[in-house]
Structures are given as structure tokens and as C-alpha cells.
N, C-alpha and C positions, 0 to 999 in steps of 0.2 A: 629533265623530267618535269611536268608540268603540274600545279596545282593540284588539277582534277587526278591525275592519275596516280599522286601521294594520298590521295583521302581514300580512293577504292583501290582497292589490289587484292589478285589472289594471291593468296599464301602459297610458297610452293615448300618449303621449308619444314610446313606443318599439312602435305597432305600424301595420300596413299590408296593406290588401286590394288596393294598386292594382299590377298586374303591370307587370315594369318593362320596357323596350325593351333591345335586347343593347349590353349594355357600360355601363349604366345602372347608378347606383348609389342606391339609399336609404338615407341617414343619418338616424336619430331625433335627439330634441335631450335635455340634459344632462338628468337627474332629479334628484334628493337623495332616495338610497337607503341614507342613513345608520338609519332606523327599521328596515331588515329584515335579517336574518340571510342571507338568498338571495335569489336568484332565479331563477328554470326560462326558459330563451328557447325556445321553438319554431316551427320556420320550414319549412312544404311551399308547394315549388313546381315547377311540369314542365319546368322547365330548370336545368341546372347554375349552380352557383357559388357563392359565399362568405358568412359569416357570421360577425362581426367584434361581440366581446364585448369593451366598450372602460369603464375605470373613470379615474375622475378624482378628483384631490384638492380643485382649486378649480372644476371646471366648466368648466376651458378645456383645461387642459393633458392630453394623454392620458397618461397613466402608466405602464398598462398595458391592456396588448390580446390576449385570446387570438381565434385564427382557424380556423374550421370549412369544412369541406367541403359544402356540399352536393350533393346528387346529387338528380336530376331524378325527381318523384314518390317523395322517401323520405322519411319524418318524421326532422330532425333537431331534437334537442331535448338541452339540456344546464344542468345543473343547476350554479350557480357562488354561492358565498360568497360574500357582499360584501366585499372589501377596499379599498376606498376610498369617501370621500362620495357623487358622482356616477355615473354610468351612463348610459349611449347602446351600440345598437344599432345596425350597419350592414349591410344586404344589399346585395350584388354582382352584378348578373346576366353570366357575364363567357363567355357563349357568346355562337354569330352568332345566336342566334332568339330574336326576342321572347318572352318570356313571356307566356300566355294567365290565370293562375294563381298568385297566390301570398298567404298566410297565414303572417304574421310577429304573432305574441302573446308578451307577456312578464307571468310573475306574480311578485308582489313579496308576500315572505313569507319564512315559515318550512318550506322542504320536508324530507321526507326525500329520500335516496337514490332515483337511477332507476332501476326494476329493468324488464326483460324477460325475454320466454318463451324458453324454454327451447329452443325451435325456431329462433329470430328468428338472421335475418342481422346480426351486427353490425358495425357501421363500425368503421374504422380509427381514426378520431377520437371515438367513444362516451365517453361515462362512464364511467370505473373506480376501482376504490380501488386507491392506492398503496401496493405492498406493498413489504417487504423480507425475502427469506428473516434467519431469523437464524441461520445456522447461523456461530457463533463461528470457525470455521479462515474460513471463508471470508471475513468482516467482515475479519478479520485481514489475509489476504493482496488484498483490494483496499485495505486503507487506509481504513476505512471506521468502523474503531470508538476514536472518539476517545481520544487519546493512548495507542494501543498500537499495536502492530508485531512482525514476528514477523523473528528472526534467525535464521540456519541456519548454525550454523559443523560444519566437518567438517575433517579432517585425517589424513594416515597417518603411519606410522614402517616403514622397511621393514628394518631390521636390529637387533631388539633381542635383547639377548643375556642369559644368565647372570647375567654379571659388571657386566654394565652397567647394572642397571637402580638407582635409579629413570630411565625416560626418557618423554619427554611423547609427545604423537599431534601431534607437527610434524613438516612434512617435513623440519627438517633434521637431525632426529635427537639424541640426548641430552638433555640438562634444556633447556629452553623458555630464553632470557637476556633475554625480551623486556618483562618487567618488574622495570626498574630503579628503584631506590631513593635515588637519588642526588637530585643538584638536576638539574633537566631543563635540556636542550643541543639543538642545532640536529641535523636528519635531516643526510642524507647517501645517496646512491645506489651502489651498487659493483658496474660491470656487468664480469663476466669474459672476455665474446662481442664478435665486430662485431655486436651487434643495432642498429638504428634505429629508430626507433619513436618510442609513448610510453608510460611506465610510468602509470599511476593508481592510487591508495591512498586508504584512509580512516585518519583517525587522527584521536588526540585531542591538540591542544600542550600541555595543561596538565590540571593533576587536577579543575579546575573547571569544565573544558567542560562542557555539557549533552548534547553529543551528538558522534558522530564526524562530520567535517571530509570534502568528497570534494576529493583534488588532484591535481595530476600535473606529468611532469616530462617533457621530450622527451629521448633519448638517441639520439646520434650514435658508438655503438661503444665499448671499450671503455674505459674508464675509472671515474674518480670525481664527481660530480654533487651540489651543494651545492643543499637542497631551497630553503632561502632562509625557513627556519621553526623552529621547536622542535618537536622531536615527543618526549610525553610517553608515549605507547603507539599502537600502528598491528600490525594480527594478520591481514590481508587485503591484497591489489594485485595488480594482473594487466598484462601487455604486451599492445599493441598493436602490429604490426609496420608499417612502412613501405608494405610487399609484403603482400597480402591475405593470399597465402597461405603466409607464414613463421608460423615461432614463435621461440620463443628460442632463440640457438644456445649462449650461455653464460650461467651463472647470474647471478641482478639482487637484492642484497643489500640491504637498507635496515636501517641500523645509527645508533648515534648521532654524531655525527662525532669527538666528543674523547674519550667512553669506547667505542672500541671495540666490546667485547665484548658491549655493550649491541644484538645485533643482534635486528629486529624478525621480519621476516620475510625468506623468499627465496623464490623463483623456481624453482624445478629446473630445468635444460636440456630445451625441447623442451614443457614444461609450460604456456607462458605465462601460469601464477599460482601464487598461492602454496596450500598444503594446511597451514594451521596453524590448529588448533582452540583457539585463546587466544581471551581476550575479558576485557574491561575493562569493567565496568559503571558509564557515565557520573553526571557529578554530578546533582543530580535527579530518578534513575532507580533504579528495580527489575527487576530480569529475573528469569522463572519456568521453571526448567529443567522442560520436559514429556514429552519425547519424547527418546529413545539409541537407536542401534543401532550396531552392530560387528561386525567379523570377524576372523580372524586365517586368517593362510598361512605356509608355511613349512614347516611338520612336521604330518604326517598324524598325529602323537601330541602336537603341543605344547597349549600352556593358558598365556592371561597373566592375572596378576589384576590388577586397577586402583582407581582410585577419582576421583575429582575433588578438585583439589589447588586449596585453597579459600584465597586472601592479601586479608586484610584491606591493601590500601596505605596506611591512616591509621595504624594502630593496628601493622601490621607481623604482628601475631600468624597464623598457617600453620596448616592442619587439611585431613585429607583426609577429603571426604565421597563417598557416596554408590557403594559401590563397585560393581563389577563384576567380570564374569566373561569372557573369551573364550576358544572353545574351537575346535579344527581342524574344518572341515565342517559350522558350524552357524552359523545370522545371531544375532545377540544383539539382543534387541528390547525395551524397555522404554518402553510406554506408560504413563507413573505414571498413578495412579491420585489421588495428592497432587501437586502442586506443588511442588517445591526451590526458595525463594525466596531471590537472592540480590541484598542492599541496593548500595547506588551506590558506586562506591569499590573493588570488591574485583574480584582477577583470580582467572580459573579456565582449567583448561585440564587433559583427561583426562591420567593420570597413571600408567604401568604401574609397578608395585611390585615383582610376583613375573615371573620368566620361566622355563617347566621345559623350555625347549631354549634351542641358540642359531638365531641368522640368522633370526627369525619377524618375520612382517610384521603389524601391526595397524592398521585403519582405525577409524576413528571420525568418526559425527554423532550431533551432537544439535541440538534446538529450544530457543529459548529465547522468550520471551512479553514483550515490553518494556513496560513502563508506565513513562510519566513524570509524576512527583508521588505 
């Protein structure tokens, strides 16, 4: 047998001119279709039903089976890869009327692609090439492009003053305490409200995690709430109310339990989450700052200036990059055009420097682009 005539062959094994009675099935028997690269099945007949493209590893066992439609007087025909040893063919006639008609061929070879006219009605289950847009934001936000992820932290400050600055883009106002330097200690919840509910948070217990933690806690009003963990850093959490339609009625603190001061995030009343633009870039991990925008209220003449207040937590050493400008009545918008890339290990969190009034409100998001390794 010669070359050419192993790469094309009809199947005889897998074909059938005999029209079947309703509800009848013809099954071909196993081939060894390990010599060809594909094969093309095509099957017209004038009554409806099925067409079952079945591959074997040893000849017995099915492995896998894809399943076609047919539709009465249409040519369906579909072009499949070999991926396993074996192959069989089965038609379905799975109407109440006999079949007067039918023409089931399979060629074993090397096809290309099936194309049609331009005109041609195509089926629901045809041939096609598997695409995937690639448009990069998009890969991103379905989770689609291996080991990245896109983070959106955003945050306000609603009273910065003169005298008071520096102060971060957290709601709770003043210098951010939520990365601490010490040796790490157990969370802790501090609700001010009768809220009920459950609180949930992400965080990290240690400098070594790879990735933030999702947890949560149930609270039954006010008090104090032992998480029953370490938390080494946590810059996000939100309530859940009991009552679909409550929110928080007093603020829900999550601090560290033995240094106080050490508080992570809060809650504001009425808010049920928190608005603090911190972030901790996990062990493992790179994040690419891409995208800022901001605003400022307060004074139809004020202006705050900023920058990103950059802490290495290994090394300890502080630098503020990448500044910015906010000005009364205008959106601040920076789409880099570079990437800010900042390594595993390091907290950041916007950072207003200058303020030329008092009582101004500033907002702040940004994007950031995770990769891990």
C-alpha cells in the first residue's frame, strides 16, 4: 500500500446506504485511525436525527463522542482531528418515519478546513474555528489570562485640611495605620452599631502568603469579635445585613487586637464597606499600576497634590512616587501610557501631601494588573 493511499481512504467500516426504520440506530464498527491526521463524516438523509462521532483508545471503550444534529435533506458533514486510535460512527434515525434515504461516507486522511458559500444556510452545529478576542482588559476581567488579574482599589478622604496633611485616600481619614511593622497578632472586629449580619474581608496573615485570604465573621450588635487568626494586612470588607434591606447603623473596625492602633480598615455608618485605597502586594506577586482617576470637592478654588506613598515592608525604606494633581471641577485621569511596576512585598496607598484650603474632599481609584511569578 503506498503512502498516498494510507493518508486518503474511504472508510468502509464506518459507511451505510441502508435507510434506517424510526427509532433505529446504525453503529459502524471500531477502525484504527491512528495513520491519519482527520477525518471528514458526511451523512444526508430525509428524516431527522443524530450523528455521533465517537473515538476510542483501545477499541472498546468510548472516550469521547461528539453529537450532531441532523436535519432531514441537509448535507451534514464535519471535519474532526483524530485524537484517539479508534473511530466508529453512529446514525440515529430518532423520528416516527422511516427513512426512504440515507448516505453516511467517511474519509480518512489529511483534510483541510470546510469551507462554504457565502449564501449557505449554516447549522447551529457546522464547523468553525475557535476564536478568542484578545483584547487584553478583557482576558483580564474574565480570568482568562493565565496568572493575572486585575485589582480596582478606590477610596475617599472627606476632610483634608491645611494643617493636616500628609493624609491618605482612606475613609477613615489621616495617615492610613494599616501597615504595621511589628511582629503580626490576631484580627479582631469592633462594631459600634446593633448591626447583625456578617462582616467579610480579605486579607493576608502573614508576609508570606501568596495571595489574599476571603473570610468572614457573623456579628450580633455591638461589640468586640475575635477573628480567630493573624492578620498581617487586610485594606477591603463589606457588611452583610441580617435584613436585606439594612446597612450598617454603626461603624465595624477591624484592628489588630493587642496593638491597637494597628487599624486595618472601617466601615463608615450607612456605607456597608469599607473605601480605603491601600494595598499590599502579596509574596510571589508583581502588580502594575495602569490606570488613576480622582476628584476633589469642597472648594470651588481648592487643589490637592499627591503622590503614591511607596513602603518597601522588608527593607522598611518609604518614597513617594508618582504624583499627582487634583483640582476643583475637573476628573483627573491617567491612563499611563508606561506601567508602575510594583514588586511583592510593598504597601502603597494615594497619599495627599499639599492642601490649599481646608474641609476638601478627595476621591481616588486606581487599577492595578496582578501577575503572579
Amino acid at each position: 500500500m503506498s503512502y498516498l493511499s494510507q493518508r486518503n481512504k474511504v472508510s468502509t467500516a464506518n459507511a451505510t446506504t441502508t435507510p434506517l426504520n424510526a427509532g433505529v440506530s446504525y453503529t459502524g464498527t471500531w477502525e484504527d485511525v491512528s495513520l491519519y491526521d482527520s477525518i471528514t463524516a458526511a451523512c444526508l438523509t430525509d428524516q431527522n436525527g443524530t450523528m455521533q462521532i465517537q473515538f476510542s483508545a483501545d477499541g472498546s471503550t468510548v472516550h469521547s463522542s461528539l453529537s450532531f444534529t441532523l436535519t432531514a435533506n441537509t448535507n451534514e458533514v464535519h471535519r474532526i482531528v483524530v485524537t484517539r486510535r479508534y473511530l466508529r460512527v453512529i446514525v440515529n434515525n430518532t423520528s416516527a418515519v422511516n427513512q426512504t434515504s440515507l448516505t453516511l461516507q467517511c474519509l480518512l486522511g489529511e483534510q483541510t478546513q470546510l469551507t462554504s458559500s457565502i449564501n449557505s444556510t449554516i447549522q447551529s452545529d457546522a464547523d468553525a474555528s475557535v476564536v478568542r478576542p484578545l483584547d487584553f482588559n478583557l482576558l483580564l476581567s474574565e480570568g482568562l489570562y493565565q496568572n493575572r488579574s486585575i485589582v480596582i482599589k478606590d477610596g475617599f478622604n472627606d476632610d483634608i485640611d491645611t494643617g493636616s496633611v500628609p493624609e491618605d485616600i482612606t475613609n477613615e481619614g489621616g495617615t492610613y495605620a494599616g501597615f504595621p511593622t511589628g511582629a503580626v497578632e490576631a484580627g479582631e472586629l469592633v462594631v459600634s452599631g446593633a448591626d447583625t449580619g456578617t462582616v467579610y474581608y480579605f486579607y493576608l496573615a502573614a508576609s508570606t502568603d501568596t495571595d489574599y485570604t476571603f473570610g468572614s465573621k457573623a456579628i450580633t450588635g455591638a461589640g468586640t469579635y475575635a477573628l480567630g487568626h493573624n492578620v498581617w494586612r487586610c485594606n477591603f470588607m463589606y457588611f452583610i445585613a441580617s435584613s436585606a434591606t439594612a446597612t450598617n447603623v454603626g461603624t465595624i473596625t477591624m484592628r489588630n487586637t493587642v496593638t491597637t492602633t494597628n487599624v486595618f480598615c472601617v466601615i463608615p455608618i450607612g456605607y456597608g464597606q469599607t473605601y480605603c485605597s491601600a494595598y499590599t502586594v502579596p509574596a510571589g506577586s508583581s502588580v502594575y499600576i495602569d490606570r488613576v482617576t480622582g476628584s476633589l470637592r469642597g472648594s470651588t478654588s481648592g487643589s490637592l497634590d499627591g503622590a503614591f506613598y511607596y513602603r518597601d515592608s522588608t527593607s522598611g525604606g518609604h518614597r513617594l512616587r508618582f504624583p499627582f494633581e487634583l483640582q476643583y471641577g475637573s476628573l483627573y485621569f491617567d491612563d499611563m501610557d508606561y506601567l508602575v511596576k510594583v514588586p511583592a512585598g510593598v504597601d502603597i496607598i494615594p497619599r495627599i501631601t499639599t492642601a490649599s484650603a481646608n474641609n476638601l474632599q478627595a476621591k481616588i481609584s486606581y487599577r492595578i494588573v496582578k501577575v503572579i511569578g
